[in-house]
C-alpha positions as CSV (number, residue, x, y, z in Angstrom):
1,X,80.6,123.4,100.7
2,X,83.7,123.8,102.0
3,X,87.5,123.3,100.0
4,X,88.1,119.6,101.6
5,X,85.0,118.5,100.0
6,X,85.4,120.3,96.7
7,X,89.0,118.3,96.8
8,X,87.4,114.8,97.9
9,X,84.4,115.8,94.7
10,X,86.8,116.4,92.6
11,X,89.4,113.8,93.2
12,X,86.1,111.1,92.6
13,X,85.0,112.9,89.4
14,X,88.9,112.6,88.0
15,X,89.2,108.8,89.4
16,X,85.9,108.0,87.6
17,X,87.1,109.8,84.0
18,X,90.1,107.6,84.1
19,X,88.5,104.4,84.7
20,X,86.1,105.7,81.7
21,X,88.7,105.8,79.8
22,X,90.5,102.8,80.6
23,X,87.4,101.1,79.9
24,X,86.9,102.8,76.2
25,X,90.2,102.2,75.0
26,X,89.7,98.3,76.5
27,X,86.6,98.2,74.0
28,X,87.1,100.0,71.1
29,X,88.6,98.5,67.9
30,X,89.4,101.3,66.7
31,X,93.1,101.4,67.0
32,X,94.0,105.1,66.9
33,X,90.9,106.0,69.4
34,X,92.5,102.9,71.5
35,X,95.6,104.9,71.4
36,X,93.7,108.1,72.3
37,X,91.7,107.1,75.2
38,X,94.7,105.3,76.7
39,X,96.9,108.5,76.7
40,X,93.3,110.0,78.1
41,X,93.8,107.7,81.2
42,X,97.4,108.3,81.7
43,X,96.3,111.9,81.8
44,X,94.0,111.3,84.3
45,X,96.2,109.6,86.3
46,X,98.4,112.0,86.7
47,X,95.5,114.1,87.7
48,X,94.1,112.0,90.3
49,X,98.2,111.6,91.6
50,X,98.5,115.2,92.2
51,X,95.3,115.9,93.7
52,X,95.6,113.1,96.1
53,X,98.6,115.0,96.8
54,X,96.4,118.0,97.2
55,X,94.4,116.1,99.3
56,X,96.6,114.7,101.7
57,X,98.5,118.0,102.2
58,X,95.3,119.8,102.9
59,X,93.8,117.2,105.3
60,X,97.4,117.7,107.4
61,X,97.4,121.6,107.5
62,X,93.8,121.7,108.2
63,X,92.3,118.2,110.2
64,X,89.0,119.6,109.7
65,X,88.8,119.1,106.1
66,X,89.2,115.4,106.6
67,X,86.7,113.0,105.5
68,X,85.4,110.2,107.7
């Protein structure tokens, strides 16, 4: 497996945590958990924001490591 893949993996498991959490804090009625799992997703998308970073910088140095 090589790095641009373990980026593009990992970029897709962080995108998909976020939208979990967005959805959890959109359901619960819990207030405080609502509170939790919507600082969760800002987390995450700050994640996802600097690994597309990652991403694009890596696809640039190396064009290999692009994905179709």
């Amino acid at each position: 497996m090589t790095v641009g893949t373990q980026l593009h993996q990992t970029l897709a498991s962080a995108e998909g945590l976020k939208a979990s959490f967005k959805t959890f804090s959109l359901e619960t009625d819990d207030q405080q958990a609502k509170q939790m799992f919507s600082q969760l997703a800002e987390t995450m998308t700050n994640v996802v924001n600097s690994l597309q970073e990652r991403v694009t910088y890596v696809e640039q140095q190396e064009p290999q490591y692009k994905m179709p």
